[in-house]
N, C-alpha and C positions, 0 to 999 in steps of 0.2 A: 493509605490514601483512600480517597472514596470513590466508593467504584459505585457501577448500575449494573444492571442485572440484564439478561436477555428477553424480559419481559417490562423491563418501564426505564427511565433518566431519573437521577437524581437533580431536581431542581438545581438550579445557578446557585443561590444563595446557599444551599446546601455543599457544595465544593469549594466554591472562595471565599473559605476561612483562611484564617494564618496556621491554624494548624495543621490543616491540609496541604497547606502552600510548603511549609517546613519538612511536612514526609515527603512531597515531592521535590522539594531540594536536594534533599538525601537520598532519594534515587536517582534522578539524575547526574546527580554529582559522582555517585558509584559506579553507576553502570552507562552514564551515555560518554560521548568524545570531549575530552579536555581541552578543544582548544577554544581558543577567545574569540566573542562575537569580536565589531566592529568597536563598541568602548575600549576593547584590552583586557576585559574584567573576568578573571579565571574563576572556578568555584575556589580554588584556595584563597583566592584576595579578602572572599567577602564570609562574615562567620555569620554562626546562625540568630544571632542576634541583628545584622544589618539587613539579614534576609527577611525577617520578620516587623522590622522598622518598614521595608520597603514597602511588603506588602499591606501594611495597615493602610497604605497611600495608595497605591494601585488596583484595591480590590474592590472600592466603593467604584469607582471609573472604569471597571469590567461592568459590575453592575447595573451602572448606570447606561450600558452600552458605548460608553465612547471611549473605551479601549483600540487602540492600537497598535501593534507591537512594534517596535524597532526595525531600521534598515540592517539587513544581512549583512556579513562578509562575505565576499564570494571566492572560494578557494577554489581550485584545480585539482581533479585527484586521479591520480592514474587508473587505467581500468587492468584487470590481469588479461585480456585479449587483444591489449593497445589501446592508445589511443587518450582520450581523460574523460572525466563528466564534471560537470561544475556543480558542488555542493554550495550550499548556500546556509553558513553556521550564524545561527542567530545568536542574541546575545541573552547571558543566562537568568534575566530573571522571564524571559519571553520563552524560556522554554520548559521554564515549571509551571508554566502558564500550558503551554500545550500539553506539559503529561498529565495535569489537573484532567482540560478538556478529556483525554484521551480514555483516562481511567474510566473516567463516568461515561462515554459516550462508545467506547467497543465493543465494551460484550454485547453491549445494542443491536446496533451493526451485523456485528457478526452473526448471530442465530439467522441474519436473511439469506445471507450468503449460501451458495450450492453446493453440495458434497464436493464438487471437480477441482474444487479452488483449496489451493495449500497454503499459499504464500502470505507469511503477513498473521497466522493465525493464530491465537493461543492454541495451544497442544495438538495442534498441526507443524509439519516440518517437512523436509526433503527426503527424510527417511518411508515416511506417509504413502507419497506420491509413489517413490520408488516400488514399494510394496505391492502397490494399488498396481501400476504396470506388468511384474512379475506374474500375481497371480490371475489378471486377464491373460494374459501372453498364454500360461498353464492351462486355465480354464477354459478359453475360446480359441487355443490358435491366432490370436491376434500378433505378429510377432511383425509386424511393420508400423514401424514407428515413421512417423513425419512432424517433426522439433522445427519450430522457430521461435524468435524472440518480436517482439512489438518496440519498433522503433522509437527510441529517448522519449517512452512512457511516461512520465512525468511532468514532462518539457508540453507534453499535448494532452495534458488533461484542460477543457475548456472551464474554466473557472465558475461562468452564470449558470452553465448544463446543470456544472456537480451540484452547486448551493440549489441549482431548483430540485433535485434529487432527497438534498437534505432537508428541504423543505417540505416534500412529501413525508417525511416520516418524522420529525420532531415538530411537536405543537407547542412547544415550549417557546415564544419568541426571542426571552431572554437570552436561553442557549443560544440556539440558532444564530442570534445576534454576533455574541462572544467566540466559536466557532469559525463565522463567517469571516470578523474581522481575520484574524489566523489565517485562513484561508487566503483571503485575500495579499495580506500582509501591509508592509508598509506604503506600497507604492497608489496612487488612486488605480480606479479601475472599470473597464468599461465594458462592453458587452460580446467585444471581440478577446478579450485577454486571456492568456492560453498558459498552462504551467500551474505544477504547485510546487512548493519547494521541497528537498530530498530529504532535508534535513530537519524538518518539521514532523514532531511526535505524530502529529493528524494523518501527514500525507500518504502513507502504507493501505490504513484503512481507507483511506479517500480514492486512493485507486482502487482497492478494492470493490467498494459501491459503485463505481463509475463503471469498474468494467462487468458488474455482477449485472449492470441493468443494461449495457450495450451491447458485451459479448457473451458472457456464460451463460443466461437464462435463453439466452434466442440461439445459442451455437447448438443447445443442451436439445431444443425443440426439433435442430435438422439431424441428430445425432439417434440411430438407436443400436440395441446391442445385436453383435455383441462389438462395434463400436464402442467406443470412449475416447471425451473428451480429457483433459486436465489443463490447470494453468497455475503454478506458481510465482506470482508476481506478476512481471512481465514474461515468462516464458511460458511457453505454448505449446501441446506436445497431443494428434492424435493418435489413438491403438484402433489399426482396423488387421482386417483377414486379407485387405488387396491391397494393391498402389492405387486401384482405379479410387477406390471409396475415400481414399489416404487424398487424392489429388482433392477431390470432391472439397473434402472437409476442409478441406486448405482454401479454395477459395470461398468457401463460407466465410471462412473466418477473413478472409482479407476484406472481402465486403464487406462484411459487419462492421472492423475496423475501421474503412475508409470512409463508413457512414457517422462515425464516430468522433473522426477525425484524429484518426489514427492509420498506422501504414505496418508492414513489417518491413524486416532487414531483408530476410530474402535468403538468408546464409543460417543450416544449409536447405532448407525449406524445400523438401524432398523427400518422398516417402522411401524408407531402406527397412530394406529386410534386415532383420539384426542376427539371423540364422545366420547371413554369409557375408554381412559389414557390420560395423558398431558404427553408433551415435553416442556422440557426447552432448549430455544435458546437463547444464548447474554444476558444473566440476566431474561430473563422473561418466562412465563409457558404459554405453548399453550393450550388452553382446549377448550372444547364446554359445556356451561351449559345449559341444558332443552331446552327450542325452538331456543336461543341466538345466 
């Protein structure tokens, strides 16, 4: 596929070719979820020959900005903490439209982004964060952690914020344009409309930007060492030396958030010594055993 670089974008015209369109079917179709948009139409229904018939008709009409993508299905998926979150699975030739977008416009992206932030990144991971934890805890005594999450994240991304964000940093119009629709999706949309959808290639990176310019660069300014911040995804986690500093940062960050238009859960949003309780973060338990 064609990708951009963390110093420029590869032009529109330069990504929606057919042959680009066809490596991104072929990833998609390997590695994201099989199930069928709102048509019914699986990647098995349709071969790479109707994928490239399609695109010969779809990709002048990106170009031309009057792209559109298709109305979602909206599924129900269970959460492992209870409860559900509603994905919203587009239909597949809308979403080698997004990984196209994606390719050429993340590693972009990403070089702005702040050391604090894991989630979402190329050669960044869970393992990352974890590391990054352990050896401040070793180095500074930091061994009080205070973990929360940022409430249905996604669902309160304000939609005109983000694009004026994206707007700042791509001078490309035509992109921008292409993007944007995606962004927005199928439905119209007005200056209040709030949400991006879960199951769109974009939206990872899209919160990401959103929250690199609301919360990580201004949490990052009230934060010094040997404090640390971090954020993987939506979860939220600081490392200080007290509970007092641990409270502090906490309502930083709820601020910033509610400025943002965002909130936390609350659960367990609490600064804990992990010497003589564990926290559970992203699947796994924080502790300290004996000298370790």
């Amino acid at each position: 596929m064609v990708r951009g670089t963390p110093h420029s974008l590869p032009s529109l015209d330069v990504i929606m070719t057919v042959d680009n369109a066809l490596a991104a079917f072929e990833y998609v179709k390997a590695t994201g979820g099989q199930a069928a948009g709102l048509d019914r139409i699986r990647y098995s229904d349709i071969s790479r020959a109707e994928v490239a018939k399609c695109f010969r008709v779809l990709l002048p009409i990106v170009l031309e900005g009057h792209y559109k993508p298709q109305p979602p299905r909206l599924v129900e998926i269970a959460k492992n903490g209870g409860g559900t979150r509603e994905l919203r699975v587009q239909v597949v030739l809308d979403r080698v439209v997004a990984r196209m977008l994606y390719e050429a416009l993340s590693p972009f992206l990403d070089a702005m982004f702040t050391p604090s932030s894991f989630g979402f990144r190329p050669r960044l991971g869970v393992w990352d964060l974890l590391a990054n934890i352990k050896i401040s805890a070793e180095m500074y005594g930091t061994y009080i952690i205070t973990a929360d999450d940022i409430r249905r994240a996604f669902d309160n991304v304000p939609v005109e914020p983000l694009l004026d964000l994206l707007g700042d940093v791509i001078t490309d119009c035509q992109f921008l344009s292409a993007v944007a629709a995606m962004i927005r999706g199928s439905e119209s949309t007005n200056e209040t409309e709030v949400g991006i959808a879960q199951g769109n290639a974009l939206s990872p990176t899209m919160l990401n930007l959103y929250l690199h310019k609301h919360l990580d660069t201004l949490l990052d300014k009230e934060t010094s060492l040997p404090s640390q911040n971090y954020r993987y995804a939506d979860n939220l986690v600081s490392q200080t030396r007290d509970a007092r500093e641990g409270e502090r940062l906490l309502g930083c960050t709820r601020g910033l958030l509610l400025q943002a238009g965002m909130n936390l859960k609350g659960d367990p949003g609490k600064p804990i010594d992990i010497r003589s309780e564990h926290v559970d973060l992203i699947g796994f338990t924080l502790s300290v055993f004996g000298d370790d």
